[in-house]
MDTraj code that builds the backbone (N, CA, C; nanometers):
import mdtraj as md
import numpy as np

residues = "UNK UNK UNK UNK UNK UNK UNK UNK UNK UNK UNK UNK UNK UNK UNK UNK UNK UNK UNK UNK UNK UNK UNK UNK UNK UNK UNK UNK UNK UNK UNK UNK UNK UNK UNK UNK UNK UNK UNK UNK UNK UNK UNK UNK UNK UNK UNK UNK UNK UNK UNK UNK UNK UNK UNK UNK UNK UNK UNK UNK UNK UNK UNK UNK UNK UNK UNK UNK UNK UNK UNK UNK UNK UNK UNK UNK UNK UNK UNK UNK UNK UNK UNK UNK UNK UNK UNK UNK UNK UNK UNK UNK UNK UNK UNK UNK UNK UNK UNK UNK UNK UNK UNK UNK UNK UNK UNK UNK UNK UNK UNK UNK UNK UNK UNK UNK UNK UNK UNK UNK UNK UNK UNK UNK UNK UNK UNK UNK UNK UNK UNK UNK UNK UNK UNK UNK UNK UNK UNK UNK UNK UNK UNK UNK UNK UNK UNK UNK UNK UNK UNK UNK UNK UNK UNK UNK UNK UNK UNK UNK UNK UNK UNK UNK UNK UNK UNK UNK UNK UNK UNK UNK UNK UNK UNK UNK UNK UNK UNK UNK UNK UNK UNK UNK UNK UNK UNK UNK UNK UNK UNK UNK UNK UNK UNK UNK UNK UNK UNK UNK UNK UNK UNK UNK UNK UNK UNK UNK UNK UNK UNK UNK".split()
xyz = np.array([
    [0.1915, 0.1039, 1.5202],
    [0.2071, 0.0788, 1.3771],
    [0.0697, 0.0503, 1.3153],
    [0.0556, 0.1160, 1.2234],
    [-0.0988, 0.1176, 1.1441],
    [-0.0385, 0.0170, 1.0368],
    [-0.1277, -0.0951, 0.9881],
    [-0.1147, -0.1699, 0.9312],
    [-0.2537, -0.2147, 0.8132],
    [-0.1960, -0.1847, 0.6713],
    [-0.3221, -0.1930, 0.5789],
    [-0.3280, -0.3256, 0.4909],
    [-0.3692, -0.4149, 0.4912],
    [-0.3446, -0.5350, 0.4152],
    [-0.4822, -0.5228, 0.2636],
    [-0.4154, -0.5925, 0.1740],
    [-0.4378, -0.5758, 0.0443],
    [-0.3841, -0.7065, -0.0088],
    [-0.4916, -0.7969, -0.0497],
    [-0.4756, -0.9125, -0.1700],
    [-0.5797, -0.9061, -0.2564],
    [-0.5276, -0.8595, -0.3921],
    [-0.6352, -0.8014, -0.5035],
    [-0.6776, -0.8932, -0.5696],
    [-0.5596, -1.0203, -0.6280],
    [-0.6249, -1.1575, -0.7072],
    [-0.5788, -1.2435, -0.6470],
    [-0.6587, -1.3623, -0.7047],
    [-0.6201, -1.4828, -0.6257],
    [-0.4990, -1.5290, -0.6596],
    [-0.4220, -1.5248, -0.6993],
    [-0.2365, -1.5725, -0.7049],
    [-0.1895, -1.4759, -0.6095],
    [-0.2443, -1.3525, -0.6559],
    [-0.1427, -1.2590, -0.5804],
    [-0.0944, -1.2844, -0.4051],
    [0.0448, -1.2540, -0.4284],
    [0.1148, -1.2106, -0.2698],
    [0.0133, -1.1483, -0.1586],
    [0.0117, -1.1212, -0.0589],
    [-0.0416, -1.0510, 0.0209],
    [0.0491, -0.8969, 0.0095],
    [-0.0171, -0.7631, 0.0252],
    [0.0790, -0.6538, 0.0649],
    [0.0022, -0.6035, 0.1704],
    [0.1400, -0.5472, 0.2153],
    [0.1252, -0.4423, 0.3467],
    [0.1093, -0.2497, 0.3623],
    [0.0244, -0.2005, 0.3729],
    [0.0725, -0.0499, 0.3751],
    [0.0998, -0.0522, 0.5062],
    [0.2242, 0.0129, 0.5442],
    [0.2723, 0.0250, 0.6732],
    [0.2562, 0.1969, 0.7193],
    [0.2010, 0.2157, 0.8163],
    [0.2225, 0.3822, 0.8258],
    [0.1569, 0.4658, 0.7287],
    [0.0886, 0.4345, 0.6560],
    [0.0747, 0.5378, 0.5145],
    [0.1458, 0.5241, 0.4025],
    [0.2787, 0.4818, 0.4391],
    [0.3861, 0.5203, 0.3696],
    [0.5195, 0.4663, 0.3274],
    [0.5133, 0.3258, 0.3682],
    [0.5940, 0.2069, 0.3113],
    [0.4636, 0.0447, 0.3083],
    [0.5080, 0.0183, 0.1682],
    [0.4348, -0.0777, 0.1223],
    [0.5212, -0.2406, 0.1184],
    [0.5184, -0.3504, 0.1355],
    [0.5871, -0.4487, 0.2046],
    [0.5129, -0.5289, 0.0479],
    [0.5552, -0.5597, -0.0365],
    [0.5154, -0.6326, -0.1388],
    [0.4221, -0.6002, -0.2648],
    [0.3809, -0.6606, -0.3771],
    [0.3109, -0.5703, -0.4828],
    [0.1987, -0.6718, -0.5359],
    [0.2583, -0.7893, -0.5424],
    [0.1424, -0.8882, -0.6027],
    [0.1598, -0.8663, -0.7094],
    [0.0338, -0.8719, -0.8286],
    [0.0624, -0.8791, -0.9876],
    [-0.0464, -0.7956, -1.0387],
    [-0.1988, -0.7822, -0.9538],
    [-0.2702, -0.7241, -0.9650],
    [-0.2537, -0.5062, -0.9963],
    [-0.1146, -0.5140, -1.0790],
    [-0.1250, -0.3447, -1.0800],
    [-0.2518, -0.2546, -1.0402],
    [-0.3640, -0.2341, -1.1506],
    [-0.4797, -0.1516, -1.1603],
    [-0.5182, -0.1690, -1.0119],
    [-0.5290, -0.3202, -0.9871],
    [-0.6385, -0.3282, -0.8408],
    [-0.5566, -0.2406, -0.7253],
    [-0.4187, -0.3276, -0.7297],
    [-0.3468, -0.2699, -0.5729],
    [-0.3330, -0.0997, -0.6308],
    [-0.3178, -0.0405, -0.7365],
    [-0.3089, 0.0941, -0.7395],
    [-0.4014, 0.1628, -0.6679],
    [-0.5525, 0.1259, -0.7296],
    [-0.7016, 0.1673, -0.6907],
    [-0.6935, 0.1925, -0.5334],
    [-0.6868, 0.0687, -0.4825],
    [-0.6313, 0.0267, -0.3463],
    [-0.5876, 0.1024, -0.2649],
    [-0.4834, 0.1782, -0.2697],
    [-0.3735, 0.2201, -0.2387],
    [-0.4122, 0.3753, -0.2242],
    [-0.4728, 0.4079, -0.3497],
    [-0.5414, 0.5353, -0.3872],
    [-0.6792, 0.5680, -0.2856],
    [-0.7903, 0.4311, -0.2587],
    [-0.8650, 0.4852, -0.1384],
    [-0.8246, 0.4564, -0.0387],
    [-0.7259, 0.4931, 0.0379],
    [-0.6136, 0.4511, 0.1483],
    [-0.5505, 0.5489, 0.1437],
    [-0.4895, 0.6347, 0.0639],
    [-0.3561, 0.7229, 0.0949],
    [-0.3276, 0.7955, -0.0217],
    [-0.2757, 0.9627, -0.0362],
    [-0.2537, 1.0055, -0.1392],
    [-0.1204, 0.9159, -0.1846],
    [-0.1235, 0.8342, -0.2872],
    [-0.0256, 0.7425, -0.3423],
    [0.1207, 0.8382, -0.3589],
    [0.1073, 0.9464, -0.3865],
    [0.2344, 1.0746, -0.3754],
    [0.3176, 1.0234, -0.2262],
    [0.2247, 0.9892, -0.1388],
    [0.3015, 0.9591, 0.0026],
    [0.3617, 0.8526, 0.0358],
    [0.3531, 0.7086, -0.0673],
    [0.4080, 0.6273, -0.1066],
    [0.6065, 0.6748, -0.1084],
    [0.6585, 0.6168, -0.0002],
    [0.7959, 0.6579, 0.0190],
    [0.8814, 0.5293, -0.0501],
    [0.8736, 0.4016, 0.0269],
    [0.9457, 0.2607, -0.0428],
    [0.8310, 0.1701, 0.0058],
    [0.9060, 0.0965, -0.1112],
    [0.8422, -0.0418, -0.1610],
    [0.9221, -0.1310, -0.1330],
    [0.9127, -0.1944, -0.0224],
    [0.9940, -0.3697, 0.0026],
    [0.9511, -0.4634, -0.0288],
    [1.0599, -0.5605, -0.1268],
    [1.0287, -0.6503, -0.1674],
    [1.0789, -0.7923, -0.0848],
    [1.0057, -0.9064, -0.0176],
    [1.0268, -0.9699, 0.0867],
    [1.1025, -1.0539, 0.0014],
    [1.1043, -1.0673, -0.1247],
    [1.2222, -1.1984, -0.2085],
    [1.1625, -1.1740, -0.3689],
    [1.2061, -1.2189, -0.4573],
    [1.2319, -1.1904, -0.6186],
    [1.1036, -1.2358, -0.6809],
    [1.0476, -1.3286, -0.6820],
    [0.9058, -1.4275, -0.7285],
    [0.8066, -1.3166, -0.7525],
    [0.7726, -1.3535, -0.8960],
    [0.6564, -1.2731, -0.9209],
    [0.5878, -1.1685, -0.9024],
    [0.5357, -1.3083, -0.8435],
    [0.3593, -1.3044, -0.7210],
    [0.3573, -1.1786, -0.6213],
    [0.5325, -1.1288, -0.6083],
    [0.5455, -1.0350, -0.4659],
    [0.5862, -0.9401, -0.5432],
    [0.6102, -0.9040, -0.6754],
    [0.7317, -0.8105, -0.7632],
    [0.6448, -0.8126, -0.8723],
    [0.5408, -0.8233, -0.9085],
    [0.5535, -0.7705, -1.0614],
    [0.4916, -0.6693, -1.0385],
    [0.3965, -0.5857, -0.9636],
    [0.3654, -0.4795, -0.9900],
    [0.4141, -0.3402, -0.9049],
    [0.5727, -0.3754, -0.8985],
    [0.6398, -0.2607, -0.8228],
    [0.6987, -0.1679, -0.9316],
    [0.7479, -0.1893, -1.0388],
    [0.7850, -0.1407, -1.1058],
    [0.6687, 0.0088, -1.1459],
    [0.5545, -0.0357, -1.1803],
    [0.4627, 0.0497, -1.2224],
    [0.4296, 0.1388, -1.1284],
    [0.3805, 0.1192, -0.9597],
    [0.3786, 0.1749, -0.8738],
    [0.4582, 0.2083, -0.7974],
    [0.5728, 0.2206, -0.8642],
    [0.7377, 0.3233, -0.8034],
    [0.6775, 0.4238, -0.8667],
    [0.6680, 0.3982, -1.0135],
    [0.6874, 0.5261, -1.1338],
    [0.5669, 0.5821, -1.0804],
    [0.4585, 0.5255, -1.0592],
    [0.3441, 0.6499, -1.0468],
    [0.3189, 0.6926, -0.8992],
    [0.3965, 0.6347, -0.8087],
    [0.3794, 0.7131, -0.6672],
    [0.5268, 0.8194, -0.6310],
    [0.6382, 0.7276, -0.7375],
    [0.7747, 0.7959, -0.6574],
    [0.8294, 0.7044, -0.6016],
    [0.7881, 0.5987, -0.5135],
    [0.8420, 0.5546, -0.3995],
    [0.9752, 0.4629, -0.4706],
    [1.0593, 0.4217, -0.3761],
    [1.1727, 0.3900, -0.4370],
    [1.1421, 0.2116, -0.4195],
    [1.2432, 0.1130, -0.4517],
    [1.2275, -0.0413, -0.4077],
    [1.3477, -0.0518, -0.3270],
    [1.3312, -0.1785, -0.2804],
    [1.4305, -0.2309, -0.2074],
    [1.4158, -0.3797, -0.1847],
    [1.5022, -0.4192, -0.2136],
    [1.5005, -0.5915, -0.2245],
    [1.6319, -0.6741, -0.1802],
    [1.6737, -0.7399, -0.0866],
    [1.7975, -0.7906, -0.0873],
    [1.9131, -0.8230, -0.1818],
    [1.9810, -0.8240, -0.1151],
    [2.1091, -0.8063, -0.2684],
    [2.1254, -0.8898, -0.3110],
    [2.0999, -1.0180, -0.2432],
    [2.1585, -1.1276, -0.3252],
    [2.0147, -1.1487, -0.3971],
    [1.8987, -1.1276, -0.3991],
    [1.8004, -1.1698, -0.5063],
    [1.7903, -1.0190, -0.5682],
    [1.8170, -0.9247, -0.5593],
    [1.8223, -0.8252, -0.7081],
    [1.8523, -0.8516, -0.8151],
    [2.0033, -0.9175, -0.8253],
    [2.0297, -0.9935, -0.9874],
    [1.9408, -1.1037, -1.0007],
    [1.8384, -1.1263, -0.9576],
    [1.7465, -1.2301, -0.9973],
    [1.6378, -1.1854, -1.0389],
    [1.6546, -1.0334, -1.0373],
    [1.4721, -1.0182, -1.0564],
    [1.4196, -0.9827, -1.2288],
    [1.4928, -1.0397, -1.3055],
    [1.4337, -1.0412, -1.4525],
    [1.4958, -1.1755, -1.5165],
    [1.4915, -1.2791, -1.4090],
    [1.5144, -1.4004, -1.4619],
    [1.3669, -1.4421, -1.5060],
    [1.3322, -1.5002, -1.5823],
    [1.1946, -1.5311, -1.5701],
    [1.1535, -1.6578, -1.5325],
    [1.2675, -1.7735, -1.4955],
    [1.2904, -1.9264, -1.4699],
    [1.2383, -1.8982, -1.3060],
    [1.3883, -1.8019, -1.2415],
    [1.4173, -1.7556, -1.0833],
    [1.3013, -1.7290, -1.0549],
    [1.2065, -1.6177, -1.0788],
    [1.1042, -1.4992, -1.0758],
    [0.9918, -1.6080, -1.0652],
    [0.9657, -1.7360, -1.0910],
    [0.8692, -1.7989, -1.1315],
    [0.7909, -1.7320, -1.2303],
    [0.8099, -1.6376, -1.2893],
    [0.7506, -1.5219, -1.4355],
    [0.6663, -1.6354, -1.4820],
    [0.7444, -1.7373, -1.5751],
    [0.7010, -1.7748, -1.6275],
    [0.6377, -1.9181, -1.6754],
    [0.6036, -1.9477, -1.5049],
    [0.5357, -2.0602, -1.4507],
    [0.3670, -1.9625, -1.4371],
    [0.3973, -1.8155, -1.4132],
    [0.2617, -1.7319, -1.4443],
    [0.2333, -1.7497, -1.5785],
    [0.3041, -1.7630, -1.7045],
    [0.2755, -1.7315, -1.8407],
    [0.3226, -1.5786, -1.8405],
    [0.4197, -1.4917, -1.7865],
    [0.4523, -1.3488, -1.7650],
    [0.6448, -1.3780, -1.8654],
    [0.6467, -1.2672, -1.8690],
    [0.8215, -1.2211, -1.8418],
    [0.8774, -1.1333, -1.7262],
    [0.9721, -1.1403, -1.6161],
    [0.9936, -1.0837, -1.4916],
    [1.0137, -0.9721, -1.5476],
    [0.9115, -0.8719, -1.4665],
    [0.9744, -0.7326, -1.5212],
    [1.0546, -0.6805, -1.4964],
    [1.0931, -0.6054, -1.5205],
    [1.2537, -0.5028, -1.5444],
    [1.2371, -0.4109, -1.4378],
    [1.2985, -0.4687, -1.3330],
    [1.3252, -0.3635, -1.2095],
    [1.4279, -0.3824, -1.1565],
    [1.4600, -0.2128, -1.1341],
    [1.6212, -0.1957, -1.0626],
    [1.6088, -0.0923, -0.9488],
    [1.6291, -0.2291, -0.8803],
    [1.6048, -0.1516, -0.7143],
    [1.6785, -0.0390, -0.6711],
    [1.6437, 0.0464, -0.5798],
    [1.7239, 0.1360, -0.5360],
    [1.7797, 0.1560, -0.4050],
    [1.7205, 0.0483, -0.3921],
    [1.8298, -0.0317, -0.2351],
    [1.8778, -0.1424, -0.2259],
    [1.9521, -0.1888, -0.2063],
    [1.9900, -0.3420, -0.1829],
    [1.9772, -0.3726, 0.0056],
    [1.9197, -0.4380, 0.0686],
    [1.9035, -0.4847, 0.1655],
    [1.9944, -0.5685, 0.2258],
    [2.0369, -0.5543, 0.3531],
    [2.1381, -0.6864, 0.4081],
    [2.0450, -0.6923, 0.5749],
    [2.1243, -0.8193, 0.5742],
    [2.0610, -0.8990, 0.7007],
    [2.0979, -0.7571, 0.8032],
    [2.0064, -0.7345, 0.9202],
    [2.0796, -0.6424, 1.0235],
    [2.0271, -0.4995, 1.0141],
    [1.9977, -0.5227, 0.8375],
    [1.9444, -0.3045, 0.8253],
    [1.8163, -0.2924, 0.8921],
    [1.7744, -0.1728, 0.9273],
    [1.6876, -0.1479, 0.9892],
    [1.6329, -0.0051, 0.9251],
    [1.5157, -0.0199, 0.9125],
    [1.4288, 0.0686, 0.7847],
    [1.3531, 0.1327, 0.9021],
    [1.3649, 0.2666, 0.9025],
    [1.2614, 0.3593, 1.0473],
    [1.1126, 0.3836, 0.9172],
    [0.9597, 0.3617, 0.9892],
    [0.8639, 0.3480, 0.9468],
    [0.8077, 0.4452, 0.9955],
    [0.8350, 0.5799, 1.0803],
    [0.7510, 0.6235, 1.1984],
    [0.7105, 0.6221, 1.2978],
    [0.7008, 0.7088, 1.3918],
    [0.6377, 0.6982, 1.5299],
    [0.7478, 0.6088, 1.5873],
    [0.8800, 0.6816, 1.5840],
    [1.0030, 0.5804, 1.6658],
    [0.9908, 0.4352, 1.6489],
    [0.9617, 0.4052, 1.4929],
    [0.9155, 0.2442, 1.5007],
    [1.0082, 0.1917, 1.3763],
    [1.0513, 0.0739, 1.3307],
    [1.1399, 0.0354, 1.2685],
    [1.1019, -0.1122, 1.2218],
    [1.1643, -0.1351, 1.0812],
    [1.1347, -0.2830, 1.0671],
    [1.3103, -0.3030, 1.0566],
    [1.2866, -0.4342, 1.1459],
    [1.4447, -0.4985, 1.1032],
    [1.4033, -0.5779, 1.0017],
    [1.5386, -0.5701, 0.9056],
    [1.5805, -0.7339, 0.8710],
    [1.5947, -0.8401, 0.8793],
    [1.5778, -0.9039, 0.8207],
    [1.6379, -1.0398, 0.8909],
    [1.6706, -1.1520, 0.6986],
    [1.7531, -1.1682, 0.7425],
    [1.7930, -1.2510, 0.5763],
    [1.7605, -1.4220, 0.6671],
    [1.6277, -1.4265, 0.5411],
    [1.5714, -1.5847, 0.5376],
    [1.5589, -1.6544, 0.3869],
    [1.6831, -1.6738, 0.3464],
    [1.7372, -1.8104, 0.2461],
    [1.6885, -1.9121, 0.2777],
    [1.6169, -1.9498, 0.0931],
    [1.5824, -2.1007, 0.1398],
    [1.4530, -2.0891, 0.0456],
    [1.3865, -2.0505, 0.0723],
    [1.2340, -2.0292, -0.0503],
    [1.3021, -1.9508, -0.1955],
    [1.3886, -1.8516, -0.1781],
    [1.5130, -1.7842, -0.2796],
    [1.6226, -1.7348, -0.1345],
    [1.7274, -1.7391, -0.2451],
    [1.8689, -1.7016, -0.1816],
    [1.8352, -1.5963, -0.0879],
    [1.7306, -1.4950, -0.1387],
    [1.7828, -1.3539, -0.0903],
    [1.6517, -1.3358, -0.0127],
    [1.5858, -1.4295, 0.0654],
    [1.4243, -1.3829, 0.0647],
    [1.5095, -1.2759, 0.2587],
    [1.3602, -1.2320, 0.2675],
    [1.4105, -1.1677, 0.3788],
    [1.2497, -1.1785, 0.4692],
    [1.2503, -1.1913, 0.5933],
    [1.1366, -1.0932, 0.6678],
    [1.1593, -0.9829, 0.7626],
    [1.0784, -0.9533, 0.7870],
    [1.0552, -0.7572, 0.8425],
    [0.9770, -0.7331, 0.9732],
    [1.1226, -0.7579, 1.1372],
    [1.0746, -0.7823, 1.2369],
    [0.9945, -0.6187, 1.3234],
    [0.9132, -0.5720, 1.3506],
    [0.9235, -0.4749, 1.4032],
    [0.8862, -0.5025, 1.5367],
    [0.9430, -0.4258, 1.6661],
    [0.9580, -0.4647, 1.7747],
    [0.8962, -0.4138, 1.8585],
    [0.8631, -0.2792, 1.8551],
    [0.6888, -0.2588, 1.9447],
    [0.5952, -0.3182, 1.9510],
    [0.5668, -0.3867, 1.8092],
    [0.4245, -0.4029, 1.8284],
    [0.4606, -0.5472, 1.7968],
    [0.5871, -0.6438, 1.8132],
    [0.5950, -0.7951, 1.7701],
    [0.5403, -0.8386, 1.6798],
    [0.5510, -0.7466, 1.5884],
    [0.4901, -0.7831, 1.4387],
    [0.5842, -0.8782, 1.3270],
    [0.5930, -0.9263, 1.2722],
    [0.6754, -1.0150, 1.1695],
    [0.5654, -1.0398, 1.0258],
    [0.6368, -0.9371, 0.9477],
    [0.5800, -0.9700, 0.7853],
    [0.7109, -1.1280, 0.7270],
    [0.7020, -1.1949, 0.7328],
    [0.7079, -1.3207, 0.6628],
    [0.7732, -1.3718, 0.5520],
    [0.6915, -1.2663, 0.4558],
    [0.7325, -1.3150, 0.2755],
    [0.6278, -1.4380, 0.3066],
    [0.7502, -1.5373, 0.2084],
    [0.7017, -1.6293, 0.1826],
    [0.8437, -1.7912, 0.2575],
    [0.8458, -1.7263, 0.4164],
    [0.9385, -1.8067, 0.5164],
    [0.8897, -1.9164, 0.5587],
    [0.7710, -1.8433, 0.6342],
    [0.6687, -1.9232, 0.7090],
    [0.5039, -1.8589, 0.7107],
    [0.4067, -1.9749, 0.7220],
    [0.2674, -1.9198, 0.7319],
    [0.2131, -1.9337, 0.8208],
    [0.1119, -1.9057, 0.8396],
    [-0.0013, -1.9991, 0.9657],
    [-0.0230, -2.1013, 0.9667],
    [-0.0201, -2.1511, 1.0784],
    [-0.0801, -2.3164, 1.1107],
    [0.0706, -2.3707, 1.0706],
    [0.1812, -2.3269, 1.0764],
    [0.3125, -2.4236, 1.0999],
    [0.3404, -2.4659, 0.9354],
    [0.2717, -2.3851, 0.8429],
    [0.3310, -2.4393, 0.7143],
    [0.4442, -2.3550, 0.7028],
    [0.5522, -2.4130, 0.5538],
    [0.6355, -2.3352, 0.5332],
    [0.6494, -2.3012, 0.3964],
    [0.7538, -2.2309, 0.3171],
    [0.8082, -2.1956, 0.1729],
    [0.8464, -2.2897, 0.0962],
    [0.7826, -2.2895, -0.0062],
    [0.7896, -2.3987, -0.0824],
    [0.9792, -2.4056, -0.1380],
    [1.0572, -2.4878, -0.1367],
    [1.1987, -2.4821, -0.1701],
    [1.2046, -2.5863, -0.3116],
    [1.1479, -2.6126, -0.3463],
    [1.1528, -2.6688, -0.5225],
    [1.1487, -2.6118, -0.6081],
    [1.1320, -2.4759, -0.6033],
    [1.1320, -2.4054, -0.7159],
    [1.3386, -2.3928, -0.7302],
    [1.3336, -2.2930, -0.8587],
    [1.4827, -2.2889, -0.8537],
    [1.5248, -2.1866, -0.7620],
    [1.6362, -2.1888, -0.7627],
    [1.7070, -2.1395, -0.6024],
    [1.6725, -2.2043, -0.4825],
    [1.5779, -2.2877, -0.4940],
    [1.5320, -2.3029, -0.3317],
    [1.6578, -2.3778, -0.2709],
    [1.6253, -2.4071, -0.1303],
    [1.7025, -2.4726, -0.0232],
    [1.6960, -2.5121, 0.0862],
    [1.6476, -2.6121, 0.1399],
    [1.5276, -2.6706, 0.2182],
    [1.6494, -2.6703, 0.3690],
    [1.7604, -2.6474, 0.3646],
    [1.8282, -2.6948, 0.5012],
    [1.8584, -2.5232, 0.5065],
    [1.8992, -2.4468, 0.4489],
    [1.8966, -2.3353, 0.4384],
    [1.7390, -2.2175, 0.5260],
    [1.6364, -2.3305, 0.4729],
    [1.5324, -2.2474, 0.4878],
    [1.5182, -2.2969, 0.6382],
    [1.5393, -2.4280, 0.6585],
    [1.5529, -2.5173, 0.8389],
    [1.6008, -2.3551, 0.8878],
    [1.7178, -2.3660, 0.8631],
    [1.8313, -2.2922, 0.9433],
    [1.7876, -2.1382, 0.9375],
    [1.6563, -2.0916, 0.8373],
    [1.6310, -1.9352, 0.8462],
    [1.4915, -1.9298, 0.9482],
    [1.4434, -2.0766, 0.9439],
    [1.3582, -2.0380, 1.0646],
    [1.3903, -2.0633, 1.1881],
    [1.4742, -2.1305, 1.2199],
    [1.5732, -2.1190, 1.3419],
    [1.5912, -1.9997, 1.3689],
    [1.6056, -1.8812, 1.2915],
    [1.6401, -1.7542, 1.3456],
    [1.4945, -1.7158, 1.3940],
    [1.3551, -1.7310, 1.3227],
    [1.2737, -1.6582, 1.3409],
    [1.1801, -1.7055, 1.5029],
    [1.1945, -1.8440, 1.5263],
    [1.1691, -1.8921, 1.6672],
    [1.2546, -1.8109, 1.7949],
    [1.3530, -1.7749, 1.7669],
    [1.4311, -1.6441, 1.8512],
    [1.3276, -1.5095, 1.8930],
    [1.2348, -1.4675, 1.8123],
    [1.1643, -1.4104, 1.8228],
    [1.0579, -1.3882, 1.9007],
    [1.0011, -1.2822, 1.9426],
    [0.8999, -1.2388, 2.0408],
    [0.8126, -1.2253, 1.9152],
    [0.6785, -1.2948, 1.8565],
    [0.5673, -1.2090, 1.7236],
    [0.4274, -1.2202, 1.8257],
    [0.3779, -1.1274, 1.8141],
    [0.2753, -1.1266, 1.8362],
    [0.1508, -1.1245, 1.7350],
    [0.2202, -1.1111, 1.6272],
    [0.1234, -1.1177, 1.4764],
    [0.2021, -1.1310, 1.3965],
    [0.1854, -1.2300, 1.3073],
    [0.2030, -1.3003, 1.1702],
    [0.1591, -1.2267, 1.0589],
    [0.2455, -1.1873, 0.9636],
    [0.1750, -1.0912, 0.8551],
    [0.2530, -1.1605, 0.7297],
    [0.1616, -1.2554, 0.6676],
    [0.2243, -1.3547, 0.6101],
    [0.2314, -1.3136, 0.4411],
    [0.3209, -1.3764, 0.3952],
    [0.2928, -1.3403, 0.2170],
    [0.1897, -1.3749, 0.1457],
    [0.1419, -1.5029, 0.1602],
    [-0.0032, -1.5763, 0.1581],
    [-0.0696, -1.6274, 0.2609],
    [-0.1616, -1.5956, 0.2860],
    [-0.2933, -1.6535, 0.3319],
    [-0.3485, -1.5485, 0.5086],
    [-0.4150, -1.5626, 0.5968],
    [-0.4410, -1.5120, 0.6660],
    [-0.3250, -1.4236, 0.7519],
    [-0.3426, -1.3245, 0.7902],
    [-0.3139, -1.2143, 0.9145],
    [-0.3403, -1.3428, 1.0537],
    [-0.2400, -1.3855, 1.1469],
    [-0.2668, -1.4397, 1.2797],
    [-0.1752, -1.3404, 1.4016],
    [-0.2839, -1.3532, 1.4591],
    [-0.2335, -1.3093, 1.6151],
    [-0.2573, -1.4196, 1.7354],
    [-0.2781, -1.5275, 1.6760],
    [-0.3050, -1.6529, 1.7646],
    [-0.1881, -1.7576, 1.7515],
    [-0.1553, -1.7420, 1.9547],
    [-0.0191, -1.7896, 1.9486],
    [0.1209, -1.8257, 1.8423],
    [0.1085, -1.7311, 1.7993],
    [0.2124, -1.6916, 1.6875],
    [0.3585, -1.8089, 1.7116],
    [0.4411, -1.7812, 1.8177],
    [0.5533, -1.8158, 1.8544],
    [0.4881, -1.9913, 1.8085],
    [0.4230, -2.0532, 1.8724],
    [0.3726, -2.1789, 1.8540],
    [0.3899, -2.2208, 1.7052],
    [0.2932, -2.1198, 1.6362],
    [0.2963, -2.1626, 1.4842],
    [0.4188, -2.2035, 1.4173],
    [0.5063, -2.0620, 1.4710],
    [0.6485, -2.0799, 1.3895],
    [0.7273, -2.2003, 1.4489],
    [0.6767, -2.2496, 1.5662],
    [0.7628, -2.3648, 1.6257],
    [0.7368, -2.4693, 1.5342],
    [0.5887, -2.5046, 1.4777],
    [0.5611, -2.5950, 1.4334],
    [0.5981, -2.5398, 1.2382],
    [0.6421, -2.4789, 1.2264],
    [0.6841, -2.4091, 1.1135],
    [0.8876, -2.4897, 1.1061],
    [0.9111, -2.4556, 1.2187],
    [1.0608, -2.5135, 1.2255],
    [1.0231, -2.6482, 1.2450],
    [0.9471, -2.7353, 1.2917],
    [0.9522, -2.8965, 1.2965],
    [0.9007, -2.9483, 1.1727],
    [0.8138, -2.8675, 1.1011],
    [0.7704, -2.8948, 0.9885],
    [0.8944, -2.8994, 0.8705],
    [0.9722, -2.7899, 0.8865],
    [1.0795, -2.8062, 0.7782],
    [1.1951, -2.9218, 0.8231],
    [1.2218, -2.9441, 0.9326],
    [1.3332, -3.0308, 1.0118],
    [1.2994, -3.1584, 0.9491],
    [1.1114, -3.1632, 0.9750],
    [1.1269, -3.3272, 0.9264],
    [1.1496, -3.3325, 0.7605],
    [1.1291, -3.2677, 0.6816],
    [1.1256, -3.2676, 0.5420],
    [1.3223, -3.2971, 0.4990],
    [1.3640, -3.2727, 0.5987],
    [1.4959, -3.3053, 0.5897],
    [1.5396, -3.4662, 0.6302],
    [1.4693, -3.4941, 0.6622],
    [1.5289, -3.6320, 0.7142],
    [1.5118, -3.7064, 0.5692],
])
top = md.Topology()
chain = top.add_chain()
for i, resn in enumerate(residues, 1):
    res = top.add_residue(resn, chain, resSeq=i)
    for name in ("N", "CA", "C"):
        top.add_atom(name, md.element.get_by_symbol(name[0]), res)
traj = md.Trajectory(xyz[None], top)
């Protein structure tokens, strides 16, 4: 799995070009991640756009770069009707309005998206940062894109915003410690390939105690 990472401004999400040809988030930075994208890959080859959960920071500039590459979206179902809230969206904790996007997939826990080269990202539905957030396990190469679940160094998703859900989000990283990662491909902040499984352990004790 060829893997292209791209964070254009400083708010922005982290994105992923996967393969050439599926992109794992958008950030807010349109012009930059377009540019981006453009010395990287004829943007025509742009197939889908996954969105790891509804917020902004990861969604506002998919809309524009569907229309000018083609590629389609896809976002879990239960945060699609959220994505032109501008309260939900955090829009307008940016000073924005959530833009107007209508996905053309709805995502459930279990689907499995083929990327190339006999390679696949699973699903996995991780509630709790928003209802519908999701991360994207692929299993050759023990890769795990994140969202905004868990980060490096054992931090986790912030659950105060609206929708959040802090026993919810306990219980979505419980699923992700099940996991074999050999690299962390997080929504914010560094790319890790250092003892990964560890991090997320301290990622699940980190949210456990916030519950007490």
């Amino acid at each position: 799995m060829q893997v292209k990472h791209f964070n254009i401004g400083l708010y922005d999400a982290n994105s992923y070009l996967i393969n050439g040809k599926i992109l794992i988030d958008t950030g807010m930075s349109t012009e930059g991640l377009i540019s981006a994208i453009e010395n990287t890959i004829d943007i025509k080859n742009l197939e889908l756009i996954i969105l790891t959960h509804c917020h902004y920071d990861h969604t506002a500039s998919a809309k524009d770069i569907a229309a000018k590459s083609g590629a389609k979206i896809a976002i879990h179902k239960d945060d699609a009707p959220l994505l032109e809230n501008d309260t939900i969206t955090a829009a307008a904790m940016f000073g924005y309005k959530a833009p107007s996007i209508e996905p053309d997939i709805l995502l459930s826990e279990g689907d499995r998206i083929p990327i190339g080269d006999n390679e696949e990202l699973e699903v996995i539905h991780t509630p709790g940062h928003t209802p519908g957030g999701i991360c994207l396990y692929e299993a050759k190469s023990k890769s795990l894109f994140s969202g905004d679940t868990v980060f490096p160094n054992g931090s986790i998703g912030r659950t105060d915003f609206d929708s959040g859900n802090r026993l919810q989000l306990t219980e979505s990283i419980n699923k992700l410690v099940q996991l074999d990662v050999k690299t962390l491909y997080p929504g914010h902040g560094e790319v890790t390939s250092n003892d990964v499984n560890t991090q997320i352990q301290f990622s699940l004790r980190m949210s456990k105690s916030m519950l007490l």
